[in-house]
Steps between C-alpha positions, in 0.01 A plus 500: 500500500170418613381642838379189640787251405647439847840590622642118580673402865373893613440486888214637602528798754293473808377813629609566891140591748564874628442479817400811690518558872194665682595865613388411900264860599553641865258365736290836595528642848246352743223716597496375829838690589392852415118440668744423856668791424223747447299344811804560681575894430096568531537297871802746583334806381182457719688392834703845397166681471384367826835554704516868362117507653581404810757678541333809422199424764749467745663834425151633589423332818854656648381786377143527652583276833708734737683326773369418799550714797383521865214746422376244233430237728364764767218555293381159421164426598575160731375616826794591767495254824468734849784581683492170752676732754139679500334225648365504804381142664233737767321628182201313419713163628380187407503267814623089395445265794691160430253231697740206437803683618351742750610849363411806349658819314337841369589563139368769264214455329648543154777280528456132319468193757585127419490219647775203416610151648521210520626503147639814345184673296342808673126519489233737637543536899354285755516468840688157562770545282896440644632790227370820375646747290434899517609714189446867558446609107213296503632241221589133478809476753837417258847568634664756590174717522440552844311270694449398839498128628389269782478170473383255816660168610249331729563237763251269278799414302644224645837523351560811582808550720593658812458873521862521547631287174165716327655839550887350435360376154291769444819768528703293327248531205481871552920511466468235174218735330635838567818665618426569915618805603302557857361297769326622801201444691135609547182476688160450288190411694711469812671268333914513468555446136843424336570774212710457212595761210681468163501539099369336207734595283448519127689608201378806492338517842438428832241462719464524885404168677349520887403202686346477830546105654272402794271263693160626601324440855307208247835348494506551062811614339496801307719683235400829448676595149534919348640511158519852346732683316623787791483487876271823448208292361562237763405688782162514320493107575636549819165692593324199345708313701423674816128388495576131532298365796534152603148398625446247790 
């Protein structure tokens, strides 16, 4: 048979399209992850480096920094302050004559003088003032170092009240401020004062509070006002105390 005669009613075969599914590749592992990573363990291994560091200075420091004890202190350079109860008011005393009040005291020499009043800031001393403060170690005046106090109330204050209702306030301000544990009475300058003792107590402390309360011969009302830490160094005031002169 001849090769090209045709097979008749022969159905041709269509061939089927392979179809072939794409193999999907993993997606690679971001590079973003491991750079957080390694920035994280380099962060932790430098604050390690530093802590160890620190800790190791401090090691030394206790070691070279012995503690503190009384003798360590004793030799520091700060200058010590004078015994107060040295002080003497008839060496080389400093004479202060109040003009406005009619007054004057002897006070050492080396002790620090202020002035204060109306209002509450002290200033250098003058001669017309109605309050001046004394401090001993020769040093701005701050509770409870000791200091000694007078402060005037003149009859040029109008309001001011009888002497009688002066001195009730006046110890009843004494009792509110400290804790009273003595009255008793006194003559300065011929002059019969009203004397009141107590404590400032503080939480670790105390100090010793005398006030003298009078009227001079100039008819001005007076508080005389001692606060120290011991009734030794407040006989040193009371020396002070026993130069007050009321002039006429």
């Amino acid at each position: 048979m001849d090769e090209t005669q045709q097979v008749p009613n022969q159905i041709p075969v269509t061939a089927s399209p392979i179809t072939t599914t794409p193999t999907t590749q993993p997606a690679p592992k971001s590079k973003t992850s491991w750079t957080f990573i390694i920035v994280i363990v380099v962060l932790l291994g430098i604050a390690s480096y530093f802590g160890y560091q620190n800790y190791q200075l401090k090691q030394q420091l206790t070691v070279q920094q012995p503690t503190p004890t009384l003798s360590t202190y004793v030799s520091s350079p700060t200058p010590a302050v004078s015994p107060i109860t040295s002080i003497n008011p008839t060496e080389n005393p400093t004479t202060y004559t109040n003009t406005q009040y009619f007054y004057s005291l002897k006070y050492p020499n080396t002790w620090l003088a202020e002035s204060f009043g109306p209002g509450a800031n002290l200033h250098a001393i003058d001669t017309t003032s109605r309050g001046i403060i004394l401090s001993p170690n020769n040093q701005k005046a701050t509770v409870p170092d000791p200091m000694f106090e007078i402060q005037a109330e003149g009859s040029e204050n109008l309001s001011r009240p009888t002497y009688a209702d002066w001195v009730k306030q006046t110890k009843a301000n004494f009792s509110e401020a400290y804790k009273l544990t003595k009255e008793s009475a006194e003559t300065v300058s011929g002059v019969t004062a009203i004397v009141l003792e107590g404590e400032h107590v503080y939480p670790k402390s105390s100090t010793y509070v005398k006030q003298y309360i009078l009227k001079s011969n100039k008819d001005v009302y007076f508080t005389f006002t001692i606060a120290c830490d011991s009734k030794q160094i407040a006989s040193v005031f009371d020396s002070v105390m026993s130069s007050v002169q009321f002039t006429k």
